[in-house]
C-alpha positions as CSV (number, residue, x, y, z in Angstrom):
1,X,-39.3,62.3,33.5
2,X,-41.5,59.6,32.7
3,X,-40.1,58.8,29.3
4,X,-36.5,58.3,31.4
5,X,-38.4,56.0,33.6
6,X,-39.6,53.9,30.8
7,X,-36.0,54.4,29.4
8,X,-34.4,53.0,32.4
9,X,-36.7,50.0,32.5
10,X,-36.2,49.2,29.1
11,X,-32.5,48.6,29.8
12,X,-32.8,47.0,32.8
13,X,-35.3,44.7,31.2
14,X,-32.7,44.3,28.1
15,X,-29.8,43.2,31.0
16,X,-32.2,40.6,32.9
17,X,-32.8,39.3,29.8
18,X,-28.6,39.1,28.8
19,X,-27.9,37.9,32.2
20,X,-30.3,35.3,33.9
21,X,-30.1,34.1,37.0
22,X,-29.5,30.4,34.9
23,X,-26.4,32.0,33.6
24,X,-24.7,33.3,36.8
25,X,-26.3,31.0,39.1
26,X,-23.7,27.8,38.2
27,X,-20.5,30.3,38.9
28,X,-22.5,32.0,42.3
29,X,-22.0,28.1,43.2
30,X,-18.8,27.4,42.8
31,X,-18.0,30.7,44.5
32,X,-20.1,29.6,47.2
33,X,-18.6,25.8,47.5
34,X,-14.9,27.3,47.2
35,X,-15.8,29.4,50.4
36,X,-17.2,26.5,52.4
37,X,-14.5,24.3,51.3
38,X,-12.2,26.9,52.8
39,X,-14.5,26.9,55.8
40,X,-14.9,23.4,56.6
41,X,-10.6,22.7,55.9
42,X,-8.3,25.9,55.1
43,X,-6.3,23.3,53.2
44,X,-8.9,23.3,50.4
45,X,-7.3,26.4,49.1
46,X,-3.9,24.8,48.9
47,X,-2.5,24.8,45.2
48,X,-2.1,20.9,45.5
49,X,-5.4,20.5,46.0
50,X,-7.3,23.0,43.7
51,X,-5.4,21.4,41.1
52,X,-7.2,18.2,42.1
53,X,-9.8,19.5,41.8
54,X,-10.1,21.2,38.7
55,X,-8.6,18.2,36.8
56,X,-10.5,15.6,38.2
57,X,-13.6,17.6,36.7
58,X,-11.8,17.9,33.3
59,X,-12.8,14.0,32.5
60,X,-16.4,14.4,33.5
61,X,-16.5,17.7,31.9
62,X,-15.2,16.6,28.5
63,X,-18.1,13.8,28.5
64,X,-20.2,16.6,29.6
65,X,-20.0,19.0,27.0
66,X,-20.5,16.4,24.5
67,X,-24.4,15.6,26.7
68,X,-25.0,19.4,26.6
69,X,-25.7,18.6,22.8
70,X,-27.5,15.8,23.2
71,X,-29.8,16.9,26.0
72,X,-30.5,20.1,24.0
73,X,-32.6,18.0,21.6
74,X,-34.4,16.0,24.7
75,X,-32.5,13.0,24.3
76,X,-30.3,11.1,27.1
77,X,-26.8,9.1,27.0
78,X,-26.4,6.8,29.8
79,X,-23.4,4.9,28.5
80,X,-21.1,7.4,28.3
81,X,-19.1,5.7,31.5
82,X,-18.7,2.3,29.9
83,X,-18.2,3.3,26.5
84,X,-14.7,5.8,28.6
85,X,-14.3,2.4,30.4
86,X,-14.4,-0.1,26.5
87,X,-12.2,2.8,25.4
88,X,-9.7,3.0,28.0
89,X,-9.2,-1.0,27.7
90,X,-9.3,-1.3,24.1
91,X,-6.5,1.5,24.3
92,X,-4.2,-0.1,27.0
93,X,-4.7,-3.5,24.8
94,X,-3.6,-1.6,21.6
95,X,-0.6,0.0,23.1
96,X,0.8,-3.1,24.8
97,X,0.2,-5.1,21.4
98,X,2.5,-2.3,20.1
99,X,4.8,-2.2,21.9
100,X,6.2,-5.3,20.6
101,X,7.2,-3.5,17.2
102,X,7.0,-0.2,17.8
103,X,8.3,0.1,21.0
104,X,7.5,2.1,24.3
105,X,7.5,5.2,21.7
106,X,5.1,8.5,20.7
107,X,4.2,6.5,17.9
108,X,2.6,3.8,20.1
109,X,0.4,6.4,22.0
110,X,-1.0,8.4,18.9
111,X,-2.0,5.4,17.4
112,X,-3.9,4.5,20.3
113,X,-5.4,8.0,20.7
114,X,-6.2,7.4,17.0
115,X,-8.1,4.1,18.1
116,X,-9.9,5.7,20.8
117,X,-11.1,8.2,18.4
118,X,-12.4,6.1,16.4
119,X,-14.0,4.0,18.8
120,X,-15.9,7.2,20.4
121,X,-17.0,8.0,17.1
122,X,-18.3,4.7,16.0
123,X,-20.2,4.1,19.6
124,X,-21.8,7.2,18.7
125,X,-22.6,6.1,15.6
126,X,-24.6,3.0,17.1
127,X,-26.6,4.8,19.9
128,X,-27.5,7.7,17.1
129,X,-28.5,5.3,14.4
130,X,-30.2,2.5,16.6
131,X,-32.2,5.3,17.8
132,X,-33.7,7.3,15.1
133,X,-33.6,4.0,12.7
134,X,-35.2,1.7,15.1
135,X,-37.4,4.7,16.6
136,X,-36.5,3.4,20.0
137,X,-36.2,6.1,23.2
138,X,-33.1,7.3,23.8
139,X,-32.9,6.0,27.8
140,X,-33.8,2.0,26.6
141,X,-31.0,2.4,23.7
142,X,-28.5,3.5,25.8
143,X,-29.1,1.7,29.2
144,X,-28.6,-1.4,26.7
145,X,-25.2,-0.1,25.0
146,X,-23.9,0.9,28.6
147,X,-24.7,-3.1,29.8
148,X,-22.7,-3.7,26.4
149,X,-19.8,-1.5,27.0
150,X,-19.5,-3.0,30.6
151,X,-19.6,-6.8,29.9
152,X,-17.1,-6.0,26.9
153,X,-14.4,-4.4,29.2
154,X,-15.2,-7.2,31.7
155,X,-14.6,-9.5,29.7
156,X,-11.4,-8.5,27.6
157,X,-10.0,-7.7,31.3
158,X,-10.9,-11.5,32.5
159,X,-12.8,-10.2,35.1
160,X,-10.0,-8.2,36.5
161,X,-7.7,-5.1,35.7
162,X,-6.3,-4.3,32.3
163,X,-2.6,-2.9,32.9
164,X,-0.5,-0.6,30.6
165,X,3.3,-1.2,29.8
166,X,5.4,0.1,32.4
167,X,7.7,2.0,30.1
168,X,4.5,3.4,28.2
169,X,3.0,4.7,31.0
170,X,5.9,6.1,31.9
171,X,5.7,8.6,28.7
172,X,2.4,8.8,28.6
173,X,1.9,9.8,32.1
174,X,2.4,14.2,31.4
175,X,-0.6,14.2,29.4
176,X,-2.4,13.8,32.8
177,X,0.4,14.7,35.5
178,X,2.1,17.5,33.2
179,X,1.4,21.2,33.1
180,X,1.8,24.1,29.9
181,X,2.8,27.6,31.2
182,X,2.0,26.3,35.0
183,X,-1.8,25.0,33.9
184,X,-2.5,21.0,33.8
185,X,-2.8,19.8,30.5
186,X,-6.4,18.2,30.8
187,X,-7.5,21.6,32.1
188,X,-6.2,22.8,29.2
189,X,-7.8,20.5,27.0
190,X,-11.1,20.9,29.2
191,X,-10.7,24.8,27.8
192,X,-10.1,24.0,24.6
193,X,-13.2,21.1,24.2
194,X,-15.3,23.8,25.7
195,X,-14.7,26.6,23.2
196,X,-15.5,24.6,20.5
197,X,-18.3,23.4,22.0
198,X,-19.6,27.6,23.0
199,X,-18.9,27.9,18.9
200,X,-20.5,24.9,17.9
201,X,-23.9,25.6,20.1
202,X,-24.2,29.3,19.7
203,X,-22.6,30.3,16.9
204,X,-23.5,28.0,13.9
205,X,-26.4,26.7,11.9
206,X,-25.7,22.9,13.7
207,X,-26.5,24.5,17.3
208,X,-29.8,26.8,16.5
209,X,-30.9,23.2,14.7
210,X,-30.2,21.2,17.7
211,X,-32.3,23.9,20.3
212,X,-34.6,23.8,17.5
213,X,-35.1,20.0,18.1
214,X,-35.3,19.7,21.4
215,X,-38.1,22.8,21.4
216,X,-40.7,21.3,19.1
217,X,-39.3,17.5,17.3
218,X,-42.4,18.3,15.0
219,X,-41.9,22.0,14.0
220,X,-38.1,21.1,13.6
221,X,-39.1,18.4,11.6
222,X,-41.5,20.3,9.3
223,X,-39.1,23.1,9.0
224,X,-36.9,21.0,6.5
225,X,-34.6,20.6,9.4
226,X,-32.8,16.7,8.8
227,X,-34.0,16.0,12.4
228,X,-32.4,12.5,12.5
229,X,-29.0,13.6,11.0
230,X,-28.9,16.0,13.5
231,X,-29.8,13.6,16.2
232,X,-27.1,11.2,15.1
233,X,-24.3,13.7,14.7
234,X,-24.9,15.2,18.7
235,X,-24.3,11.1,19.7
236,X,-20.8,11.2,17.1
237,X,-20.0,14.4,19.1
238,X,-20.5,12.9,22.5
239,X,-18.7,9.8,21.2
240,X,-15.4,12.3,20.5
241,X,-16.0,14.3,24.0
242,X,-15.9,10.1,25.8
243,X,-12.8,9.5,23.0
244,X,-10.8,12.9,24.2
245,X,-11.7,12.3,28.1
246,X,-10.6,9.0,27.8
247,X,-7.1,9.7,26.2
248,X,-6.5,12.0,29.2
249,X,-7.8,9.5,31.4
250,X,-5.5,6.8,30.9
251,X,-2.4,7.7,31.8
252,X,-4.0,8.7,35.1
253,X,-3.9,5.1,36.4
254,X,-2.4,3.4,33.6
255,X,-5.2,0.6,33.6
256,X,-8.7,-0.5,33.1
257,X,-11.4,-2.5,34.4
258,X,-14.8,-3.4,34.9
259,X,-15.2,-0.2,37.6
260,X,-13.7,2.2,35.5
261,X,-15.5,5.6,34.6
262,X,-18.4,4.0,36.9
263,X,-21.2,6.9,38.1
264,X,-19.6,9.5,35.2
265,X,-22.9,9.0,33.1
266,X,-24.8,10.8,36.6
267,X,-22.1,13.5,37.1
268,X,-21.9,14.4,32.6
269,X,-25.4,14.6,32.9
270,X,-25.8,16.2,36.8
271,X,-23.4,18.9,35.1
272,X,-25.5,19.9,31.9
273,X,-28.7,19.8,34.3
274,X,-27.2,22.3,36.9
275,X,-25.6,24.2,34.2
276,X,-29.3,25.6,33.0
277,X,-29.7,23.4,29.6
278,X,-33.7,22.2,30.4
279,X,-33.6,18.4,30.7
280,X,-36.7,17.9,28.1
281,X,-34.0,20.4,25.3
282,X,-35.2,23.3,23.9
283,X,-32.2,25.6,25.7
284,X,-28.4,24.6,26.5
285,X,-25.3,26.4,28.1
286,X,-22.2,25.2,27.6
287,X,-20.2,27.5,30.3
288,X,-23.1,26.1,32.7
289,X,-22.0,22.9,32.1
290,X,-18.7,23.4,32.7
291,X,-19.4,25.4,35.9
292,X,-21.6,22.3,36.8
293,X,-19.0,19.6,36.4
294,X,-16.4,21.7,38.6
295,X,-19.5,21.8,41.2
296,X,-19.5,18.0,41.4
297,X,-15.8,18.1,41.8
298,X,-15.5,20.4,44.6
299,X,-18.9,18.7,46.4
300,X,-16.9,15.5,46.4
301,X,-13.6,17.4,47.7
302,X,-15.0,18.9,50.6
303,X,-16.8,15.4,51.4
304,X,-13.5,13.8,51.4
305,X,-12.0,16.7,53.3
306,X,-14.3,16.5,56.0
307,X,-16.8,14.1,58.3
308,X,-19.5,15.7,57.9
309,X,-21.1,13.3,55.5
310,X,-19.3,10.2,54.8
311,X,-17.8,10.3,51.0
312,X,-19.3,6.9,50.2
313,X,-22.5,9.2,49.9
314,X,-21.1,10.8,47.1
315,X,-23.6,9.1,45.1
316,X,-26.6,10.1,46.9
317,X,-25.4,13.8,47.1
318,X,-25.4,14.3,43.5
319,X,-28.7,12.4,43.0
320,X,-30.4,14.5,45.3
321,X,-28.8,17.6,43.4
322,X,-29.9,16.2,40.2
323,X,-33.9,16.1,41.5
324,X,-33.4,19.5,43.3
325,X,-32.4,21.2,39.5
326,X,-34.9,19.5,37.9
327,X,-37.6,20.6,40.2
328,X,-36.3,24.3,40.2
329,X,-36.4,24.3,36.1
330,X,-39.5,23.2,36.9
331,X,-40.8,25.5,39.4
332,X,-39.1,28.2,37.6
333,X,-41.2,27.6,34.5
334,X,-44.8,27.4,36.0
């Protein structure tokens, strides 16, 4: 009797360990927001506007994944929203300077998806390398590149708003507005970025290195791990997650300008942190992160949807979420 006593705790030891409350606590969320959405305005369930919802969290969820990475080795990004908003006018620049020879084509857009790639990639390039070369913190790095990012799009806008051709953003505009098999395409593309990322972070040698990082910098470092590559490759990576949400991004508007992807820095890194990935590294959880960045959407639903709290507070909702997870990781470790 006692040794199926011992048996059954064994195994219910073995599944509290498999299933933490950090792993099921994001989704008990969003059950729990859905229900007082539904609560507060029976139209939140409407299909119109769960669509909404879940593709306006596809954008900060992209950039989000990509932070999952870089928080896992203890590090920050705060310029993620001004690198989307350089993109985003470097793009619409691009494509109207094409236009003129290529025309309001296919061929146009890829090449500025192509440019936005390589853009993401090479502003990850600079935070990475600026970082571990100069030995600087990650925070003073990229509060400087954000500043950089900003005044650049400022600038090349004039001051003003960036607008695409009219018969581009005509063809452009089903990357955002259009569906596949009844799903919207950036959800899709959410999916997809957050597979790869699950692989990426659990299932190769690049992920167990980055935990291993943010865990001990020192015991990474003297376990031949290439600490600094490592470092540099999670900003590349969060370069292509601001590069893919910004593709999907413009044709959503169809322009750019000093206030665009303003606050998405808070809500990519408000996701990973209510997602369970510890903000000083050491663990990450990509499916948190996800579940995290559809919380922020919905929160900012229902404050639109009701008058309860006035939506300009959006802001100082997820701030205060922000403190509260930290505090509970926290708490939760002492």
């Amino acid at each position: 009797m006692n040794e199926l006593t011992t048996d059954r705790q064994a195994k219910f030891k073995e599944l509290r360990s498999r299933f933490s409350w950090q792993d099921i606590g994001p989704f008990a969320a969003v059950i729990a927001l859905m229900i007082l959405g539904t609560t507060i305005n029976p139209t939140f369930l409407s299909m119109a506007n769960l669509t909404n919802v879940f593709t306006r969290s596809a954008f900060t969820g992209i950039i989000a994944i990509g932070a999952t990475f870089i928080i896992g080795t203890g590090s920050i990004d705060l310029s993620v929203g001004s690198m989307a908003a350089f993109n985003s006018g470097m793009m619409i620049i691009f494509m109207n300077y094409l236009v003129g020879t290529w025309g309001a084509s296919w061929a146009t857009i890829i090449a500025a998806m192509g440019l936005s790639m390589i853009l993401g990639i090479a502003g990850g390039l600079i935070n990475g390398f600026v970082i571990t070369k100069g030995r600087i913190e990650s925070f003073i790095v990229t509060l400087g590149t954000m500043g950089i990012f900003r005044s650049l799009v400022t600038y090349l806008a004039d001051g003003g708003t960036l607008s695409l051709n009219l018969g581009v953003r005509v063809l452009y505009r089903p990357v955002y507005y259009g569906t596949l098999l009844g799903i919207p395409i950036p959800l899709i593309i959410f999916g997809l970025v957050a597979v790869a990322g699950a692989i990426l972070l659990n299932k190769t040698r690049f992920g167990r290195y980055v935990l291993a990082i943010g865990s001990n910098y020192d015991v990474a470092h003297y376990s031949a791990i290439h600490v600094n590559k490592i470092r540099v490759l999670t900003y590349v990576l969060q370069g292509i997650c601001v590069a893919i949400a910004t593709i999907i991004y413009v044709p959503r508007l169809g322009s750019a300008s000093s206030t665009t992807g303003l606050g998405w820095e808070l809500e990519a890194i408000a996701a990973v942190i209510i997602g369970g990935t510890a903000m000083k590294g050491g663990s990450a959880r990509i499916w948190g992160t996800v579940a995290g960045a559809i919380i922020f959407s919905i929160i900012g639903n229902i404050l639109n949807l009701s008058d309860v709290i006035s939506q300009y507070l959006n802001g100082a909702v997820q701030g205060l979420i922000i403190i509260g997870a930290v505090l509970l990781q926290r708490t939760s470790k002492e």
